[in-house]
C-alpha positions in Angstrom: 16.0 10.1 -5.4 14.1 11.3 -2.0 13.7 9.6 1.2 9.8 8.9 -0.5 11.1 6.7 -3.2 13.7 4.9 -1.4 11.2 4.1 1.2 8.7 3.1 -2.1 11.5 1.1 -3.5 12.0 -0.7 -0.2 8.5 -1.5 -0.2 8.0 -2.9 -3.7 11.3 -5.3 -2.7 9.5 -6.5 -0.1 6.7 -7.7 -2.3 6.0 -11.1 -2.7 6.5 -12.8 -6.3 2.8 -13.6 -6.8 1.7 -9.5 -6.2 1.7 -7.7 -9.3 1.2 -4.3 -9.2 0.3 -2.1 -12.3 3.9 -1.5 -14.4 3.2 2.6 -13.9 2.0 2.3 -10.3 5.3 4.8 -9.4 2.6 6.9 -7.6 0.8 4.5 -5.4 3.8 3.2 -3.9 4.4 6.7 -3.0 1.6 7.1 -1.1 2.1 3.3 0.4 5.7 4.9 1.4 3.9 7.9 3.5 1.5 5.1 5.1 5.4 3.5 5.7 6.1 6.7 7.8 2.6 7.5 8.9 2.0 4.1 10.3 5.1 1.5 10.7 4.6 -2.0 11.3 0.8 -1.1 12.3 -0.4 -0.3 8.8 -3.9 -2.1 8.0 -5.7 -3.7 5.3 -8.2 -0.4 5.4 -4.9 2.0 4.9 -3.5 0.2 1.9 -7.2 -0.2 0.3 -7.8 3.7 0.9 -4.5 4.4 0.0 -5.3 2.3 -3.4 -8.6 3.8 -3.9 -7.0 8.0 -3.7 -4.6 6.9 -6.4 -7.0 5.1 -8.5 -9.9 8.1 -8.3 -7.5 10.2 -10.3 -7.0 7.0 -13.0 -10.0 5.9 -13.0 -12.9 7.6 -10.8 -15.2 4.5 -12.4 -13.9 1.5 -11.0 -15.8 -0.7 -8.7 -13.8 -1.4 -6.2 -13.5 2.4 -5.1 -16.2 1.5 -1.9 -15.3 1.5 1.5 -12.8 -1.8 2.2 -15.6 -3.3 4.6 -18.0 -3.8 1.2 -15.1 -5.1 -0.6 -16.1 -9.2 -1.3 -13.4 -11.2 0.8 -11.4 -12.0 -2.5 -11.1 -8.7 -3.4 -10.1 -7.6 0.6 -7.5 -10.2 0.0 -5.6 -8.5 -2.8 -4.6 -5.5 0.0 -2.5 -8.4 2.3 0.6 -8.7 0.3 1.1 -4.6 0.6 0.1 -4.7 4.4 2.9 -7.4 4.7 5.1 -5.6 2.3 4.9 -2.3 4.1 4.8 -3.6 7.5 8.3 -5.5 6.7 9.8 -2.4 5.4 8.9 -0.7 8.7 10.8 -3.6 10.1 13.5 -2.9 8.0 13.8 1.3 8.6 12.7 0.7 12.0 9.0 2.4 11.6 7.4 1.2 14.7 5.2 4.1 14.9 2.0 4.0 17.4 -1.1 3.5 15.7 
C-alpha cells in the first residue's frame, strides 16, 4: 500500500456514518488524499467538488452536477461538507497544516 492510500484510507475513516460514497470510489479518495497533502486542514468545499467532478468526467462526462460548485443548488453544495470535514480531520490527524 503507498503513502496515497493510507492517507485515502485515513480519510474514508474519518467519514461520518450518514456519508456514503460510491462502493468503487477507490480513485476519488485518491485524489481527496492529494488534496490531504496539497491542502491540510484548509481544504474547501470548491477542492472536494472539483476534485469530485475530475473523477466523475472519466465515469460519467454526462452528469449534472459536473458545473462549477458556485451553480451547484445549496443541497447539492451540501453533499461536499462531510469530505471537507473528513479530510480536514485527517490533516489533523498526519499533521497536514499546509498554507492555503
Amino acid at each position: 500500500m503507498t503513502y496515497l492510500r493510507d492517507d485515502a484510507q485515513l480519510i474514508r475513516s474519518h467519514l461520518p456514518s450518514h456519508a456514503r460514497p460510491p462502493e468503487d470510489a477507490d480513485a476519488l479518495f485518491l485524489i481527496y488524499a492529494v488534496l490531504l497533502r496539497a491542502k491540510g486542514v484548509h481544504v474547501t468545499d470548491v477542492d472536494v467538488h472539483d476534485a469530485w467532478v475530475a473523477w466523475m468526467e472519466t465515469r460519467n462526462p454526462q452528469h449534472p452536477a459536473l458545473v462549477p460548485f458556485e451553480l451547484l443548488d445549496k443541497p447539492t453544495q451540501s453533499q461536499d461538507l462531510p469530505y471537507v470535514q473528513a479530510i480536514q480531520s485527517a490533516a489533523r490527524d498526519r499533521g497536514a497544516h499546509r498554507a492555503p
